[in-house]
TIGU-389788 format. One record per atom (N, C-alpha, C): residue number from 1; residue in three letters; z, x, y; atom name. Coordinates in steps of 0.001 Angstrom, whole numbers, plus 500000, padded with zeros to 6 digits. Example, Ala and Ser with C-alpha at 12.3 -4.5 7.8 and 13.67 -1.06 7.14 Angstrom:
BEGIN
+-----+------+--------+--------+--------+------+
| seq | type |      z |      x |      y | atom |
+-----+------+--------+--------+--------+------+
|   1 |  Ala | 507800 | 513190 | 494310 |    N |
|   1 |  Ala | 507800 | 512300 | 495500 |   CA |
|   1 |  Ala | 507800 | 513200 | 496700 |    C |
|   2 |  Ser | 507080 | 512850 | 497750 |    N |
|   2 |  Ser | 507140 | 513670 | 498940 |   CA |
|   2 |  Ser | 507870 | 512900 | 500030 |    C |
+-----+------+--------+--------+--------+------+
REM end
This chain:
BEGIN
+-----+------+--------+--------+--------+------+
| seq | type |      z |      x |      y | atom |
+-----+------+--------+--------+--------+------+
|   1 |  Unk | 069968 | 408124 | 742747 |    N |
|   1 |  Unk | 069528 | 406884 | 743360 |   CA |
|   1 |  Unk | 070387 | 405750 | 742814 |    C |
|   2 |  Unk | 070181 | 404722 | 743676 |    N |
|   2 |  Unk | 071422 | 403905 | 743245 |   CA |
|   2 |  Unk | 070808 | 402937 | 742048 |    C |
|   3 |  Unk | 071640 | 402597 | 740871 |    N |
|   3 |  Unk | 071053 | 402217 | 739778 |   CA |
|   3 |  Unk | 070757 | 400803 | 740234 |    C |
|   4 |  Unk | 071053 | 399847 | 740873 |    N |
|   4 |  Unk | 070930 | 398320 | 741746 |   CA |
|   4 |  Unk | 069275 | 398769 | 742177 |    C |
|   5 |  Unk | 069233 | 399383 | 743010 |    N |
|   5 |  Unk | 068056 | 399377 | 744062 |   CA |
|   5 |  Unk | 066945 | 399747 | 743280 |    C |
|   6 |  Unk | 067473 | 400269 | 742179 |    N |
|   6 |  Unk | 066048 | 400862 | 741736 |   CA |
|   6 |  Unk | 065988 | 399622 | 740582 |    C |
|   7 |  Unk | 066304 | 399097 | 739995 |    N |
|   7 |  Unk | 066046 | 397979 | 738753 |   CA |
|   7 |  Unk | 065941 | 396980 | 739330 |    C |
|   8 |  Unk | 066106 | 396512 | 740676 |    N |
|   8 |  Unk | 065782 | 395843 | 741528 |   CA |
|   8 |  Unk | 064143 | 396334 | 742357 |    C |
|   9 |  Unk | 063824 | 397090 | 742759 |    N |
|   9 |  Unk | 062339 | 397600 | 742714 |   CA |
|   9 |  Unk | 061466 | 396997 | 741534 |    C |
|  10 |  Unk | 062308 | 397879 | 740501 |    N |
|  10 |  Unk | 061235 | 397794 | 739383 |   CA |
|  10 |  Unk | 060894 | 396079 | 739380 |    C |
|  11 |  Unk | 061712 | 395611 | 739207 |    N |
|  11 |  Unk | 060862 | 393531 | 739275 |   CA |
|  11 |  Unk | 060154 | 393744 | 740508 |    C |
|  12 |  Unk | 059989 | 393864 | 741532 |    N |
|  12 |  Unk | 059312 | 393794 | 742564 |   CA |
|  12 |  Unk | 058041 | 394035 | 742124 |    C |
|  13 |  Unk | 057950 | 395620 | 741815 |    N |
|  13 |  Unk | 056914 | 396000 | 741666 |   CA |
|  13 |  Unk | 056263 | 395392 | 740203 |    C |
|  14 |  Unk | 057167 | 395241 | 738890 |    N |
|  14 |  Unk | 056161 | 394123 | 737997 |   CA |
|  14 |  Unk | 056108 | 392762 | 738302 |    C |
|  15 |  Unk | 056417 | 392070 | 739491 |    N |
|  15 |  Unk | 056029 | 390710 | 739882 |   CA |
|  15 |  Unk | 054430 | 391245 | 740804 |    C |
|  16 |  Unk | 054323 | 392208 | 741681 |    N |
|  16 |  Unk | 053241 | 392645 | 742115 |   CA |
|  16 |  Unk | 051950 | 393199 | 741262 |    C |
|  17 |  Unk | 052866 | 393692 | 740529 |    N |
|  17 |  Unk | 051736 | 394553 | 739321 |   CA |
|  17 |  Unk | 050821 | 392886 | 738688 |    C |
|  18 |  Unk | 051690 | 391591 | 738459 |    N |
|  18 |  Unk | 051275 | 390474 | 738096 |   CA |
|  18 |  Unk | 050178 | 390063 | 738589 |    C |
|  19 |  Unk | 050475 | 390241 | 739929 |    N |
|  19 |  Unk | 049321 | 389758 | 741305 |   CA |
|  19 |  Unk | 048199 | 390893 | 741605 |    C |
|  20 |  Unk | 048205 | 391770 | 741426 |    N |
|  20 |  Unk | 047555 | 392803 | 741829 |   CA |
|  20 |  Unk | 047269 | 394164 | 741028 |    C |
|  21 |  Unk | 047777 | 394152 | 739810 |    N |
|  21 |  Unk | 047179 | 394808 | 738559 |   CA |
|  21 |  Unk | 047823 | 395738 | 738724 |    C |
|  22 |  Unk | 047905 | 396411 | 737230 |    N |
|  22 |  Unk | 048871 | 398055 | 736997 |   CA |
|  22 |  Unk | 048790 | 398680 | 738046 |    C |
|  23 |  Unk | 049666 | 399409 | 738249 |    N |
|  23 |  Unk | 050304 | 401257 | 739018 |   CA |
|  23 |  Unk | 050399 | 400877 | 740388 |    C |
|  24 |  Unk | 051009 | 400101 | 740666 |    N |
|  24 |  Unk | 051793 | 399310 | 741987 |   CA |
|  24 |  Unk | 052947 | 400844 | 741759 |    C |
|  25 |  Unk | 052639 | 401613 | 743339 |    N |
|  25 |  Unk | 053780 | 402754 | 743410 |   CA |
|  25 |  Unk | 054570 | 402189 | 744787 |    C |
|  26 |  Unk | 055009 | 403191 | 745415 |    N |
|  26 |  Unk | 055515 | 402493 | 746625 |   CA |
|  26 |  Unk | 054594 | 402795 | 747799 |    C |
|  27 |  Unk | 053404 | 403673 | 747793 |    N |
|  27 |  Unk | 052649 | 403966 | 748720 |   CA |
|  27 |  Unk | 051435 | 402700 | 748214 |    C |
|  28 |  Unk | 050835 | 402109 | 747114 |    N |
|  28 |  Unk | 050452 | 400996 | 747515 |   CA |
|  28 |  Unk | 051082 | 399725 | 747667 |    C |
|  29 |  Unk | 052378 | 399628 | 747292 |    N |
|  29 |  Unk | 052842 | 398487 | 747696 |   CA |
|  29 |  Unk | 053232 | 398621 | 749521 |    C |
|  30 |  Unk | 053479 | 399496 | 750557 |    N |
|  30 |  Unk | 052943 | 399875 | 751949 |   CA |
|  30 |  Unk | 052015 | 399670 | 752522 |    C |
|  31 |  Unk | 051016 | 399725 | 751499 |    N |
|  31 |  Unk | 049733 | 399277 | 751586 |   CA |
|  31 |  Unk | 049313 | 397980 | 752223 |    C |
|  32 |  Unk | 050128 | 397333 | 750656 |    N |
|  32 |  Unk | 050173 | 395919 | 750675 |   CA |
|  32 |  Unk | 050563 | 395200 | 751744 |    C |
|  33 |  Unk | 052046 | 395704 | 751945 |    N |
|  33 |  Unk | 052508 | 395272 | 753218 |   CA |
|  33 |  Unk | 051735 | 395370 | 754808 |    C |
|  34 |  Unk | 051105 | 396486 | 754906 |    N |
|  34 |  Unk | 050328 | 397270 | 756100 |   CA |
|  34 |  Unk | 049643 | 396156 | 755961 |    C |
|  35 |  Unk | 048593 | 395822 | 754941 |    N |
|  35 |  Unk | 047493 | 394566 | 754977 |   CA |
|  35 |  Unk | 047888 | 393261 | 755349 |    C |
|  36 |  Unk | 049089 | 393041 | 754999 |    N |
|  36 |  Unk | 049721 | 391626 | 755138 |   CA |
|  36 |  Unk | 050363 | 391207 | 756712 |    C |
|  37 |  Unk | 050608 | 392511 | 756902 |    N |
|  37 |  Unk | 051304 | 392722 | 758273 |   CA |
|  37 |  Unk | 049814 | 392388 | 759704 |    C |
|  38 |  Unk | 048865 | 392849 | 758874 |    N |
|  38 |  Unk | 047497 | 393601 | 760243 |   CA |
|  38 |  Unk | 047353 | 391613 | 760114 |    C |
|  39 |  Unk | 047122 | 391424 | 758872 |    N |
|  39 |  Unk | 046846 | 389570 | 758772 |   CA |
|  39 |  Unk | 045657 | 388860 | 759312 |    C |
|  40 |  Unk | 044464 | 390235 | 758497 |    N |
|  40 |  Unk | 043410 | 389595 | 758600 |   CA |
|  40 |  Unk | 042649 | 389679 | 757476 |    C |
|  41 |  Unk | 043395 | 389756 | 756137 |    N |
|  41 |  Unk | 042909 | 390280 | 755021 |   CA |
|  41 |  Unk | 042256 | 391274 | 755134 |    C |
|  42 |  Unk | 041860 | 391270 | 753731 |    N |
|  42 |  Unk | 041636 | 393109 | 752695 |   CA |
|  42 |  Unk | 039835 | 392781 | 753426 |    C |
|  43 |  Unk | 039489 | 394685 | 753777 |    N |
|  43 |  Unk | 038358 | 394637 | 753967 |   CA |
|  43 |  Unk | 038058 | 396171 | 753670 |    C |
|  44 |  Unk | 037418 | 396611 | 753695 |    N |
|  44 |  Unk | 037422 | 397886 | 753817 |   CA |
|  44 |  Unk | 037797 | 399347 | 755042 |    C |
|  45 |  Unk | 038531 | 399663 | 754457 |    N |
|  45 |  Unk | 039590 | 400409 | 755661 |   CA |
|  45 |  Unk | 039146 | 402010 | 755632 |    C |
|  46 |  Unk | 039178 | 402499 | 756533 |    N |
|  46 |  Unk | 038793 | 403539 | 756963 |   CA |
|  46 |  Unk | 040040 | 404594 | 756808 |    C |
|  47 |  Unk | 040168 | 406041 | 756174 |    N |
|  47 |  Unk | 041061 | 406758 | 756306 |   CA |
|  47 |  Unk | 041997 | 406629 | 757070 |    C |
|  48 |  Unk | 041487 | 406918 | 758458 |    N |
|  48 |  Unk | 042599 | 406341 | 759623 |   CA |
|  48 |  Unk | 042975 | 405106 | 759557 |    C |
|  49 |  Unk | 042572 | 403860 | 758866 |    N |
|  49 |  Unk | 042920 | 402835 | 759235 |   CA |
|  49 |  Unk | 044197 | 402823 | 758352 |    C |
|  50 |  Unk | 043944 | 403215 | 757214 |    N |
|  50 |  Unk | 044846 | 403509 | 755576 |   CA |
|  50 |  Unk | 046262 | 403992 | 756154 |    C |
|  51 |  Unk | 045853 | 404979 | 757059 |    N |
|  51 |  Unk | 046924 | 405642 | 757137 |   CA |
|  51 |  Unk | 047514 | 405152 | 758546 |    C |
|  52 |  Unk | 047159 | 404015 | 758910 |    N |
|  52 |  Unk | 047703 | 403375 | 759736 |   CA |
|  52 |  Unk | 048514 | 402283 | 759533 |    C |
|  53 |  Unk | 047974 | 401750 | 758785 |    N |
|  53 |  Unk | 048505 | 400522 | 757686 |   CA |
|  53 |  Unk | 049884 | 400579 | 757172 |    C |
|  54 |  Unk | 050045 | 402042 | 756611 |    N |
|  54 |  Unk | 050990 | 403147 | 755594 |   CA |
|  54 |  Unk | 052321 | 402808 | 757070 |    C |
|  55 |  Unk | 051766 | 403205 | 758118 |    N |
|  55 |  Unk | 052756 | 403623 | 759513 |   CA |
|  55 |  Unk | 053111 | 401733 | 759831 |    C |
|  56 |  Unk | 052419 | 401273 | 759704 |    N |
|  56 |  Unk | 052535 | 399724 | 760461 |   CA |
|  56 |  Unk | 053654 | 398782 | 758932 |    C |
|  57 |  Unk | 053187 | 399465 | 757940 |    N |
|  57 |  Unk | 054437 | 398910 | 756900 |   CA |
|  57 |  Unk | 055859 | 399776 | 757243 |    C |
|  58 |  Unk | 055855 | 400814 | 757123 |    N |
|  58 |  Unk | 057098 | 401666 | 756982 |   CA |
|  58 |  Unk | 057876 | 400748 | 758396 |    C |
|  59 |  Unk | 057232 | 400982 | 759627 |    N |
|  59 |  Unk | 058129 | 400145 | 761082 |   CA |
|  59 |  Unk | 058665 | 398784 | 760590 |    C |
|  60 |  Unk | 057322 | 398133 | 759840 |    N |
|  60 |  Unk | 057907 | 396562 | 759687 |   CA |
|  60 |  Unk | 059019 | 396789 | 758759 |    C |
|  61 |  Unk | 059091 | 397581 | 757414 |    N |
|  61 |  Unk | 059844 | 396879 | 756407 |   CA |
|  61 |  Unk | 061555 | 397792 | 757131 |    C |
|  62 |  Unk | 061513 | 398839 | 758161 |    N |
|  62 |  Unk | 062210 | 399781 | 758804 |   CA |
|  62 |  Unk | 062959 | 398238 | 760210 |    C |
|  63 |  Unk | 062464 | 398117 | 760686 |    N |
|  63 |  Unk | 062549 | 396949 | 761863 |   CA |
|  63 |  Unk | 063964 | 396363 | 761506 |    C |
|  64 |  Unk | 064142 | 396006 | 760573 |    N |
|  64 |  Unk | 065598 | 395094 | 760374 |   CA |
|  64 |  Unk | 066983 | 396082 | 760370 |    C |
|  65 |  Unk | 066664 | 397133 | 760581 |    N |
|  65 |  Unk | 067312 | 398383 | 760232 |   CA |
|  65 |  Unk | 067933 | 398966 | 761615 |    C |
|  66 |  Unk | 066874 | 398827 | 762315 |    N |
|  66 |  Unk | 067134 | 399055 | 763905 |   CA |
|  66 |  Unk | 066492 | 400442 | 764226 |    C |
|  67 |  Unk | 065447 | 400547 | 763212 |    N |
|  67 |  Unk | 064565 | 401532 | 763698 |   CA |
|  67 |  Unk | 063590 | 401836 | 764311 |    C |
|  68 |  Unk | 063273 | 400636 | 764259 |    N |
|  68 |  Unk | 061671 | 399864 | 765406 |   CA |
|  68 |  Unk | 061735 | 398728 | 765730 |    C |
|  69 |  Unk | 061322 | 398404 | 767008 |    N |
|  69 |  Unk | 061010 | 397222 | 767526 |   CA |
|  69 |  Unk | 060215 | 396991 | 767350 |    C |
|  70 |  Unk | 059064 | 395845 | 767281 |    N |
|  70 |  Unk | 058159 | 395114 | 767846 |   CA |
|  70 |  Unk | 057798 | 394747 | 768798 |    C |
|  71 |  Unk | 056356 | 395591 | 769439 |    N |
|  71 |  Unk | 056112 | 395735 | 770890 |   CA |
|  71 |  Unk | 055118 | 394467 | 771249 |    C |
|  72 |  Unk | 054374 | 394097 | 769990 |    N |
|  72 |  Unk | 053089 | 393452 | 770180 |   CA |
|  72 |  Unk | 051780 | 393829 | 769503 |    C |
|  73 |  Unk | 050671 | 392759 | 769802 |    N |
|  73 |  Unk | 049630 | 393046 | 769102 |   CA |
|  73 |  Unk | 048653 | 393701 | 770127 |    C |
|  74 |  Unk | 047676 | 394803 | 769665 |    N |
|  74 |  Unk | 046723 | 395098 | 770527 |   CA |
|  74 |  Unk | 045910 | 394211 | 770477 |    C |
|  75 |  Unk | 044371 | 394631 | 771172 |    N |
|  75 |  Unk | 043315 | 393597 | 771480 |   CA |
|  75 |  Unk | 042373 | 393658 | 769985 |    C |
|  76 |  Unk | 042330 | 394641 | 768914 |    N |
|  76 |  Unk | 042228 | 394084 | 767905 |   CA |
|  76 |  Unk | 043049 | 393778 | 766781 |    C |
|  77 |  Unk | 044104 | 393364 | 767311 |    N |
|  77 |  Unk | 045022 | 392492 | 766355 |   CA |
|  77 |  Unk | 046276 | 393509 | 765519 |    C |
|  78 |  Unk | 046301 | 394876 | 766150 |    N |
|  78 |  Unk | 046813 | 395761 | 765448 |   CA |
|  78 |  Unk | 048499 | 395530 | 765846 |    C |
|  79 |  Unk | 049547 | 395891 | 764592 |    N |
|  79 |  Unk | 051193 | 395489 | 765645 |   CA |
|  79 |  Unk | 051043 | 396976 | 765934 |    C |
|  80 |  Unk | 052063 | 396814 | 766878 |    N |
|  80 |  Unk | 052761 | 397980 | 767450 |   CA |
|  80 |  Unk | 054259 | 398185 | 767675 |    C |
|  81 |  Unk | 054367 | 399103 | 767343 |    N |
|  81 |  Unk | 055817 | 399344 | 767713 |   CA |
|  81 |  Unk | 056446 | 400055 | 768337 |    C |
|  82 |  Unk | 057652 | 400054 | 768515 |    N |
|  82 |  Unk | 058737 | 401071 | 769534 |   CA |
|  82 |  Unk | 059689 | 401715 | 768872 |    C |
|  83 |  Unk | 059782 | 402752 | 768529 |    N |
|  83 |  Unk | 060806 | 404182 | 767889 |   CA |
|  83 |  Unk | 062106 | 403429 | 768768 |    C |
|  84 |  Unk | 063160 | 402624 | 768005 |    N |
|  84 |  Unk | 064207 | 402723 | 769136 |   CA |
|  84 |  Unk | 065617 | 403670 | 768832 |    C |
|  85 |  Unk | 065212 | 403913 | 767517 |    N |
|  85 |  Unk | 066134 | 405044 | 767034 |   CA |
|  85 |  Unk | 066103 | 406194 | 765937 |    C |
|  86 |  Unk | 066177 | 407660 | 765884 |    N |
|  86 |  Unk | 065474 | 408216 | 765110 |   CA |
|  86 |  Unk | 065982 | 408144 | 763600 |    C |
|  87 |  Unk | 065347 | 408129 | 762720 |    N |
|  87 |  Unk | 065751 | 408186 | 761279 |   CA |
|  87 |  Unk | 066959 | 409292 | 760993 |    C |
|  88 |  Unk | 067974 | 409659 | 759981 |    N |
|  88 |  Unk | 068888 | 410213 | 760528 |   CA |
|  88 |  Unk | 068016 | 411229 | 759157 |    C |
|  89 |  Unk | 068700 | 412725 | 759143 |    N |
|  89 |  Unk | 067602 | 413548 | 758082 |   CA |
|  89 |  Unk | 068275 | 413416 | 756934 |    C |
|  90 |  Unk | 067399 | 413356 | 756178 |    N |
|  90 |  Unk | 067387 | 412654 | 754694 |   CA |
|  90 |  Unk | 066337 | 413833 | 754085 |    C |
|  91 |  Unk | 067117 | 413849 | 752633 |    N |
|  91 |  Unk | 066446 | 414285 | 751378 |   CA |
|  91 |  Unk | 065635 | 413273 | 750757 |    C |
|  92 |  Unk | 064855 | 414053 | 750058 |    N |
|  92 |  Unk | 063489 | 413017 | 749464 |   CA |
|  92 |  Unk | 064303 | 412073 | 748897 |    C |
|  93 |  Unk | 065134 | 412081 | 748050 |    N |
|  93 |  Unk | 066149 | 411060 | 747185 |   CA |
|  93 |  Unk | 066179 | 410029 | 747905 |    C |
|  94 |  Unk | 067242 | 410863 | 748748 |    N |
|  94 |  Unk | 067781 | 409511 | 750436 |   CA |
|  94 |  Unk | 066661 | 409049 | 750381 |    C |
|  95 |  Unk | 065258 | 409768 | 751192 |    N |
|  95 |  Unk | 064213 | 408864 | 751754 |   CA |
|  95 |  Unk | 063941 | 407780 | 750999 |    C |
|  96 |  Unk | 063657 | 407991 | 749652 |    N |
|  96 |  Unk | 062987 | 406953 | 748367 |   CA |
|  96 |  Unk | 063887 | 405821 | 748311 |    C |
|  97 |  Unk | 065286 | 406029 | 747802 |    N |
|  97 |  Unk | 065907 | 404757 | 748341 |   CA |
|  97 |  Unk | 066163 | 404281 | 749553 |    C |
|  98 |  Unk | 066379 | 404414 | 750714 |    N |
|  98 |  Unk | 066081 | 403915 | 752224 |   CA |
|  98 |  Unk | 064779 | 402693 | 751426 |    C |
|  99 |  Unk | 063365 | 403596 | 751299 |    N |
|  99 |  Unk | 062145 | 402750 | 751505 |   CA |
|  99 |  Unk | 062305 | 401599 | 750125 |    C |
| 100 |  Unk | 063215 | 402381 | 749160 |    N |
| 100 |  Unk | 062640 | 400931 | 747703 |   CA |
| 100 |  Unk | 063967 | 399675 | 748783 |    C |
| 101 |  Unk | 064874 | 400364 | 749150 |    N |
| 101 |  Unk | 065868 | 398907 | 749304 |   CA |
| 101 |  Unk | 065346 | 398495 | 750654 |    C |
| 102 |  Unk | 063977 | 399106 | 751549 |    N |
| 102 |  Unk | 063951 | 398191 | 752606 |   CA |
| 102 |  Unk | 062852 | 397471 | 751708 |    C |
| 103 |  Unk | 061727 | 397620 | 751031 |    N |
| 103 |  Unk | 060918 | 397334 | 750325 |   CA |
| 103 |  Unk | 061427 | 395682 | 749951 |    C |
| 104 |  Unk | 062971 | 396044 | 749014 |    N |
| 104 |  Unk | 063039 | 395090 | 747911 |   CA |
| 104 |  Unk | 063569 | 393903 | 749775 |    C |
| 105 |  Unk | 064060 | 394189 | 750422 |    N |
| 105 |  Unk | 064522 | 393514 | 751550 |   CA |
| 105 |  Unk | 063648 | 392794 | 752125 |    C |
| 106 |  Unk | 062555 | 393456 | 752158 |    N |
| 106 |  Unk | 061083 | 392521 | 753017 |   CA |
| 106 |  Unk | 060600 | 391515 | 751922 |    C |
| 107 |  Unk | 060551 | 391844 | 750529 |    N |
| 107 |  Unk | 059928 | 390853 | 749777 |   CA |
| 107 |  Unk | 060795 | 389651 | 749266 |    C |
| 108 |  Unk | 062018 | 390292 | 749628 |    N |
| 108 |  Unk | 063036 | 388813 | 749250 |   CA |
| 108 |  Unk | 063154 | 387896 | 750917 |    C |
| 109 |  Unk | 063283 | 388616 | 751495 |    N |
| 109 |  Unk | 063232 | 387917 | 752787 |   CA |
| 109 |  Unk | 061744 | 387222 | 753348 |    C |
| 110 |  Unk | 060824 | 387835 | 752876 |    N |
| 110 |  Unk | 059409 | 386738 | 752839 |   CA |
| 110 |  Unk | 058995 | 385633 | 752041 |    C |
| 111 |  Unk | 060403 | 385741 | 750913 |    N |
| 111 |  Unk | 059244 | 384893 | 749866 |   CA |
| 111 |  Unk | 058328 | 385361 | 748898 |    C |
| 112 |  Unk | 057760 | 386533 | 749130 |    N |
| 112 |  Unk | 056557 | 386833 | 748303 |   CA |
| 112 |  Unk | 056623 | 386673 | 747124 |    C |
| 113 |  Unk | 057757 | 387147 | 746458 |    N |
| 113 |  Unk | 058178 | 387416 | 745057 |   CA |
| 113 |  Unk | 059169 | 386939 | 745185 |    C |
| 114 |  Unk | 059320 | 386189 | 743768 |    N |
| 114 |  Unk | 060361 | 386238 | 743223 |   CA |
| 114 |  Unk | 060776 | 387157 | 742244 |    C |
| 115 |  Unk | 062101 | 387401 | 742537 |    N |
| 115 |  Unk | 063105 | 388569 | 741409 |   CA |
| 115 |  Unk | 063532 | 387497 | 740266 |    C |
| 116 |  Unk | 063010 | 387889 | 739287 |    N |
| 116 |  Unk | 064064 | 387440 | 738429 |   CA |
| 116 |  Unk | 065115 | 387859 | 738319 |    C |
| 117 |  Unk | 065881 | 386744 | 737815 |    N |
| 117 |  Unk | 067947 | 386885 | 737254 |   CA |
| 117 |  Unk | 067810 | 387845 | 735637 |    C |
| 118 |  Unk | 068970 | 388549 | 735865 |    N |
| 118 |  Unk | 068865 | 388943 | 734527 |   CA |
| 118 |  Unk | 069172 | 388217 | 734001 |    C |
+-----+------+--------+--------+--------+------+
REM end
C-alpha cells in the first residue's frame, strides 16, 4: 500500500476518532459518510438500512472517480445512483487503497477534517 495514502488515512481517521471516539475503521467511517450523505441525521438504522448506507458511501466517495453518477433522491430522501463504469478487478490490497485515498479525497474536499502538516 502506498506509504502517502495510508499516513494520510491514519490523521483522518484520528481527527474522527476526536469527534466520534476510538476504533474509527474504514467500514465505520462509510458509515459516517452513508449518514452524512442520507442528511437526516443518526437515528436508528435497520440492517438493511446499514447496509445501505455502507453502498450510498462507497458511490459517493467512488463518484469523483467516474464510477457513479448521481441519479437523485427518492421520496424518502434516499441518493441514488448510476453504475457508469465497472470497477476494474482488484486485490484486497488494491481495493483498501482505492477506498482509504477516495476516503482521504471526500474529507479534504468537504472540509470535515482537517489533516494536519507534518
Amino acid at each position: 500500500m502506498d506509504f502517502d495514502v495510508e499516513l494520510r488515512f491514519q490523521k483522518v481517521k484520528n481527527e474522527l476518532e476526536k469527534k466520534f471516539g476510538e476504533g474509527m475503521d474504514v467500514q465505520a467511517i462509510l458509515f459516517l459518510i452513508g449518514v452524512n450523505e442520507l442528511g437526516i441525521g443518526y437515528k436508528e438504522f435497520s440492517k438493511n438500512e446499514k447496509t445501505d448506507l455502507l453502498h450510498v458511501a462507497i458511490c459517493t466517495i467512488l463518484e469523483p472517480y467516474g464510477y457513479y453518477e448521481f441519479e437523485g433522491r427518492d421520496a424518502e430522501q434516499w441518493p441514488h445512483f448510476k453504475l457508469i463504469k465497472q470497477l476494474p478487478p482488484l486485490d484486497s490490497r488494491e481495493q483498501q487503497h482505492l477506498i482509504k485515498e477516495a476516503l482521504i479525497s471526500y474529507f479534504e474536499q468537504n472540509d470535515y477534517v482537517e489533516i494536519p502538516a507534518e
